[in-house]
N, C-alpha and C positions, 0 to 999 in steps of 0.2 A: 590309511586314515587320512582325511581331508587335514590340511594344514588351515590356518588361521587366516591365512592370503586369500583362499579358493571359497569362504563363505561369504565376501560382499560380491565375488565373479558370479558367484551361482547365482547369488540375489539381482545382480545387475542384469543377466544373461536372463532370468525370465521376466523381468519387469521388462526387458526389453524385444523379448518374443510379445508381449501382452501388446505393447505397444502397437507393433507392426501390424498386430493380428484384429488387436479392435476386443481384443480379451476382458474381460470382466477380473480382477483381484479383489480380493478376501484381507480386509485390514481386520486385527483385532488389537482393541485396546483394554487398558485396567478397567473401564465397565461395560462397555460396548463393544462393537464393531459391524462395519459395513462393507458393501459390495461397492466399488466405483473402477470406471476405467482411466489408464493411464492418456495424458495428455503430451507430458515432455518427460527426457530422459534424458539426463547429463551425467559425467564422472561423480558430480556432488549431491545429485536432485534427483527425486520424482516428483511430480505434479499428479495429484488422483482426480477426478470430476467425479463429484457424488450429488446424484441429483436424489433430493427426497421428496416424496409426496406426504400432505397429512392425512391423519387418517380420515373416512368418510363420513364420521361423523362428527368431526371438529369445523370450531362455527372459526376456520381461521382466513383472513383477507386474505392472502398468499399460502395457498396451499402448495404450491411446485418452488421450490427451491433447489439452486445449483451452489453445493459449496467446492471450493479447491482446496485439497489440502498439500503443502511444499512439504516433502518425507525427507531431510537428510541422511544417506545412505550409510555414509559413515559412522553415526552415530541413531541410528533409527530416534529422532528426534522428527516432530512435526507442529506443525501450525494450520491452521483451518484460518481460509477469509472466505466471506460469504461473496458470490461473483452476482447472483442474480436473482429476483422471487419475481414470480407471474402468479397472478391471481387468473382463475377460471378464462378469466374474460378476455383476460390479456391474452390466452394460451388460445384461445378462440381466435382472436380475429388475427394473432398471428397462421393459425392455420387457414383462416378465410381468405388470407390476403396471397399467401404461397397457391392458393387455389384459384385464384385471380389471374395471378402471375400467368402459373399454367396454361389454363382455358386459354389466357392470348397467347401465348410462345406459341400453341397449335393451331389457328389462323392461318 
């Protein structure tokens, strides 16, 4: 039988393969839950990046949004801050511009 010590080990040892690996976790909460991958990993913390899109028929200015959520591991307590929203346009000419970039780096 697993002792009370060996269930934050478990939890910290795969948050922490996720990590290495670039792994996608699975939060669920009292009414939701989402997919996001881990960022950092400390004795006290996980960091998750959940980037959401809206859906395709929402008339919203920012539809890509990246939230972070800090997971206290100890206490499976969390806090959500929003890090960043890109509208269309934004998400556009940041790709046009890494395309930019490119074409010259191969010169």
């Amino acid at each position: 039988m697993m002792g009370l010590k060996s269930i934050p080990n478990l939890l910290y040892q795969r948050l922490s393969e996720s990590l290495q690996n670039g792994n996608e976790i699975r939060i669920r909460t009292r009414e939701t839950g989402f997919v996001g991958i881990p960022i950092h990993l400390d004795e006290e913390f996980v960091e998750v990046v959940y980037l959401h899109v809206s859906e395709a028929d929402a008339r919203d200015e920012s539809p890509y949004a990246r939230t972070v959520w800090l997971i206290k591991l100890s206490e499976i307590t969390a806090v959500a801050y929003p890090m960043q929203s890109w509208s269309k346009k934004d998400l556009e000419s940041l790709l046009h511009a890494e395309k930019l970039v490119s074409d010259t780096d191969q010169r």
